[in-house]
C-alpha positions in Angstrom: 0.0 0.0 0.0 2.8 2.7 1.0 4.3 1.9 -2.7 1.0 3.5 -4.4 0.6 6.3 -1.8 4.0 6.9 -2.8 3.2 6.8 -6.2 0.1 9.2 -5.8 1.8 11.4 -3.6 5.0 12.3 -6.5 1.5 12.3 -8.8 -0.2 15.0 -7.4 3.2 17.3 -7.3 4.1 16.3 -10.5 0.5 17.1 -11.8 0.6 20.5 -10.0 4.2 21.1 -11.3 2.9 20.9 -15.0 0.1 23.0 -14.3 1.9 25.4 -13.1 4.8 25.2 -16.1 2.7 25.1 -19.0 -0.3 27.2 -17.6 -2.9 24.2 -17.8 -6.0 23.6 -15.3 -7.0 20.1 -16.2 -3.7 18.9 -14.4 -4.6 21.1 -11.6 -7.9 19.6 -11.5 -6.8 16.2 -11.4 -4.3 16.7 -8.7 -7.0 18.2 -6.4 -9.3 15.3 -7.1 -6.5 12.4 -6.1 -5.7 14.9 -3.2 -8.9 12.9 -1.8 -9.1 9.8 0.1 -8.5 6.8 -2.4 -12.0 5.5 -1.2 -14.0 8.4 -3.4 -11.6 8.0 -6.9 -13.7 7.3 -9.5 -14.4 3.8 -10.9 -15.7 4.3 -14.2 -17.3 1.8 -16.5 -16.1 1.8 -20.2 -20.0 1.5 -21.0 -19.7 5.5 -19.3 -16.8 6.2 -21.2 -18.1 5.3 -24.6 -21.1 7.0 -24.2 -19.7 10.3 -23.1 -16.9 9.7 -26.1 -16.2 10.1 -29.6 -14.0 8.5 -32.4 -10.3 9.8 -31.6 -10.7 11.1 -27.6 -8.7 11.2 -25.0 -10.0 11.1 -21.7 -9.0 10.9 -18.5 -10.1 9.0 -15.2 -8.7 10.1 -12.1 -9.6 6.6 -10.8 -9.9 3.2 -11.8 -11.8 1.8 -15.2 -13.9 -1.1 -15.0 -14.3 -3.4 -18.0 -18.3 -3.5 -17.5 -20.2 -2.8 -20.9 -18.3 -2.3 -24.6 -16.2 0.2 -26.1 -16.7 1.1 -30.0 -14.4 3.4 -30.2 -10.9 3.8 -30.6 -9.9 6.0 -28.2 -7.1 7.0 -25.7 -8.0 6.8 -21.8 -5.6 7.6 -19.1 -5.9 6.2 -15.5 -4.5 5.0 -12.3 -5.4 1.9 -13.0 -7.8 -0.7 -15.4 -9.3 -3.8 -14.4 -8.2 -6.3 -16.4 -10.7 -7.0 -18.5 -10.8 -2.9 -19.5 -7.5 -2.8 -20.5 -8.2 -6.2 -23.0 -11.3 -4.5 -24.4 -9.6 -1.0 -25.0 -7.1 -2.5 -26.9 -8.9 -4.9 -29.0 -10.7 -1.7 -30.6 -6.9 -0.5 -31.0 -7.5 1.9 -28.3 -4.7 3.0 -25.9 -4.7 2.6 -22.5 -2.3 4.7 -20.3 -1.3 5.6 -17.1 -1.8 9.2 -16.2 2.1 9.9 -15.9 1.9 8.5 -19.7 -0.7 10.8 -20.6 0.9 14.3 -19.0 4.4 13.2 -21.1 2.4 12.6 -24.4 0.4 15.8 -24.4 1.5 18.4 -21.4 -1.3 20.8 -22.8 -3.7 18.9 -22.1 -5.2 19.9 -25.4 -8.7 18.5 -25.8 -8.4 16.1 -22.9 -11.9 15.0 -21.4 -12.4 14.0 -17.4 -14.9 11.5 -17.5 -15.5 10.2 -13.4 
């Protein structure tokens, strides 16, 4: 357990360090909601996600995602973690799933990045 508070702890300064260097909320946003209790992250379903999604997205889950329902898009979704069976349906419909620290490397804007939990 101390390994992912550790984790979530160089997370949230590194998410408020890019915030701060390249003048972006989202990242702010995100740190604040990990700054909670682990109990209230979000578990989102993909069924969630690929309703509130489009062809080409990127979205964000400061949480977990849950395989529960289908994806029919192929899309990018960054999170603290997947269940198993979310990661193997994300990338059978050649989506990308990443780890926020992925996400924040690949686009530090945070251009058109959607918070979906």
């Amino acid at each position: 357990m101390y390994g992912k508070n550790k984790r979530i702890k160089e997370l949230i300064s590194d998410l408020k360090d890019l915030s701060r260097e390249e003048d972006v909320k989202i990242w702010r946003d995100i740190a604040e909601r990990l700054k909670k209790p682990t109990k209230n992250y979000s578990e989102v379903n993909l069924s969630k996600i690929n309703r509130n999604s489009k062809e080409g997205d990127e979205i964000i889950v400061p949480g977990k995602v849950l395989g529960s329902g289908q994806i029919t898009k192929e899309i990018t979704i960054a999170s603290l973690s997947f269940s198993e069976t979310a990661e193997q349906k994300i990338k059978q419909r050649n989506g990308n799933p990443l780890t926020i620290e992925e996400l924040m490397k690949e686009n530090p804007q945070g251009t058109e990045v959607k918070i979906i939990g």
